[in-house]
C-alpha positions as MATLAB code, in Angstrom:
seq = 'XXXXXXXXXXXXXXXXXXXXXXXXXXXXXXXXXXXXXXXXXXXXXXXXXXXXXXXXXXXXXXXXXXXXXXXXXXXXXXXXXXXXXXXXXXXXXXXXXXXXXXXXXXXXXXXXXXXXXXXX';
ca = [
     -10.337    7.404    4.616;
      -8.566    6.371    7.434;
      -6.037    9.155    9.315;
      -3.688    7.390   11.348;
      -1.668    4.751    9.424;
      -2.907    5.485    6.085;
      -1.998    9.459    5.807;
      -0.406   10.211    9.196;
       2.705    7.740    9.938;
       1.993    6.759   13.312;
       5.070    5.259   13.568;
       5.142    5.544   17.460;
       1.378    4.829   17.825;
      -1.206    6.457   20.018;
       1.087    7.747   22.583;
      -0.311   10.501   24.288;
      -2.668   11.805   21.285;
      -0.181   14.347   19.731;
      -0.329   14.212   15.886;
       3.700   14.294   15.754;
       4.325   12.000   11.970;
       4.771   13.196    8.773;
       2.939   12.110    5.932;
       2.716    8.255    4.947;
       5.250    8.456    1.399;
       2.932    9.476   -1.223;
      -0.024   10.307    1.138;
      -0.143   13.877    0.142;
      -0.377   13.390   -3.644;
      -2.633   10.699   -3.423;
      -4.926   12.650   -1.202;
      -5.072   15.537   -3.881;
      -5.880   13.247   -6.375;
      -8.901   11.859   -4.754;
      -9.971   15.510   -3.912;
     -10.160   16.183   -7.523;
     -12.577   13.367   -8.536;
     -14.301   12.484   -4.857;
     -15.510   14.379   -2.289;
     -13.139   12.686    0.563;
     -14.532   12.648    4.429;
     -11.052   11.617    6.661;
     -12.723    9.222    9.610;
     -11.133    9.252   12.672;
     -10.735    8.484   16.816;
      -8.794   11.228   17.211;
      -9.721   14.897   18.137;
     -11.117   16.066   14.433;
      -9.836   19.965   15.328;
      -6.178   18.461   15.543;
      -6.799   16.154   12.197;
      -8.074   19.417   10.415;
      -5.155   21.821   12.330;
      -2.591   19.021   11.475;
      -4.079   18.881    7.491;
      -4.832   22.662    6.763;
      -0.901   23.685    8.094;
       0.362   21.180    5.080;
      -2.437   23.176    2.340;
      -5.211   21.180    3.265;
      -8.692   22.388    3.046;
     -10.905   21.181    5.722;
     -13.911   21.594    7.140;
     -14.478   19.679   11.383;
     -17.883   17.798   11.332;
     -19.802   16.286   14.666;
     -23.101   16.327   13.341;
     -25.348   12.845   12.342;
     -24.714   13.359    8.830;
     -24.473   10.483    6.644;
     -22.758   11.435    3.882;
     -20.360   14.183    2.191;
     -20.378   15.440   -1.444;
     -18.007   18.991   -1.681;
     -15.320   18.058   -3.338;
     -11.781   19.913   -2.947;
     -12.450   20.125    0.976;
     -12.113   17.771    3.211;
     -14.490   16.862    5.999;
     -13.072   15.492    9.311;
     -15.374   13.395   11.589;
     -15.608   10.970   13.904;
     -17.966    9.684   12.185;
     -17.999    6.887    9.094;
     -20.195    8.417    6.017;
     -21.115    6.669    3.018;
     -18.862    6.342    0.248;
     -17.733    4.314   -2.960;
     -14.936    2.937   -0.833;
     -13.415    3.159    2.831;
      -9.488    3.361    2.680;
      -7.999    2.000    6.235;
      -4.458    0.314    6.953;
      -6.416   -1.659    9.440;
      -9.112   -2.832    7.320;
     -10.356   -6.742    6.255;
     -12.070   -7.018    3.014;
     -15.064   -8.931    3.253;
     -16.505  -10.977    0.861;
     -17.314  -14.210    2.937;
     -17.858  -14.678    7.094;
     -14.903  -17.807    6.511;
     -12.382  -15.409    5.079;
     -12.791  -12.555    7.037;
     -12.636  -15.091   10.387;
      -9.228  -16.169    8.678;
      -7.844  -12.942    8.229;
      -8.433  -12.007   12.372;
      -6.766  -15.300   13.008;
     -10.199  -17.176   14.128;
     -11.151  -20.938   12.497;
     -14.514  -20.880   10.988;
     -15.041  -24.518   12.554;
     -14.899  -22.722   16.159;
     -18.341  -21.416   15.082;
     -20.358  -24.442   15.854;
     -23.636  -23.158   17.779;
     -26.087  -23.602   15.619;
     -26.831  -19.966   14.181;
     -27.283  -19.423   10.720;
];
């Protein structure tokens, strides 16, 4: 799951880095619902000591992670990388489904037909 966006508001952007949003509406609830059947891993550019300092003041329990691993399975904590690990599904404000090259080159705002060299 995304941070920024999706459980932080963000509604002033990057800035300077400071986590200073509240919660998305219904973030918080949602979040402890998907504790309770998944383990949850919260991906993220920012600093992943401010992510888990940010979650853990509002109940949160979190665990930082910088290491190369490739997946997460504790449920009821929630691991904070930079990282992306596997999982049944990636939640992300910022995301395009993809199912085909033609739709996903739609939804960024580029024509399929521009792709015209010959690759397969």
């Amino acid at each position: 799951m995304d941070f920024d966006g999706v459980l932080h508001s963000y509604e002033r952007g990057w800035h300077d880095g400071t986590i200073y949003g509240d919660w998305v509406p219904g973030a918080a609830p949602a979040l402890r619902a998907l504790m309770e059947r998944y383990a949850v891993a919260i991906h993220t550019t920012r600093d992943a000591g401010q992510v888990a300092a940010w979650l853990a003041e509002r109940g949160f329990p979190v665990r930082t992670d910088d290491s190369e691993r490739t997946f997460w399975d504790e449920r009821g904590v929630l691991l904070i990388t930079n990282r992306k690990v596997a999982a049944v599904a990636y939640i992300d404000d910022r995301a395009v489904r993809f199912e085909t090259w033609p739709d996903a080159l739609r939804a960024v705002g580029v024509e399929p037909a521009q792709l015209t060299n010959g690759e397969n």
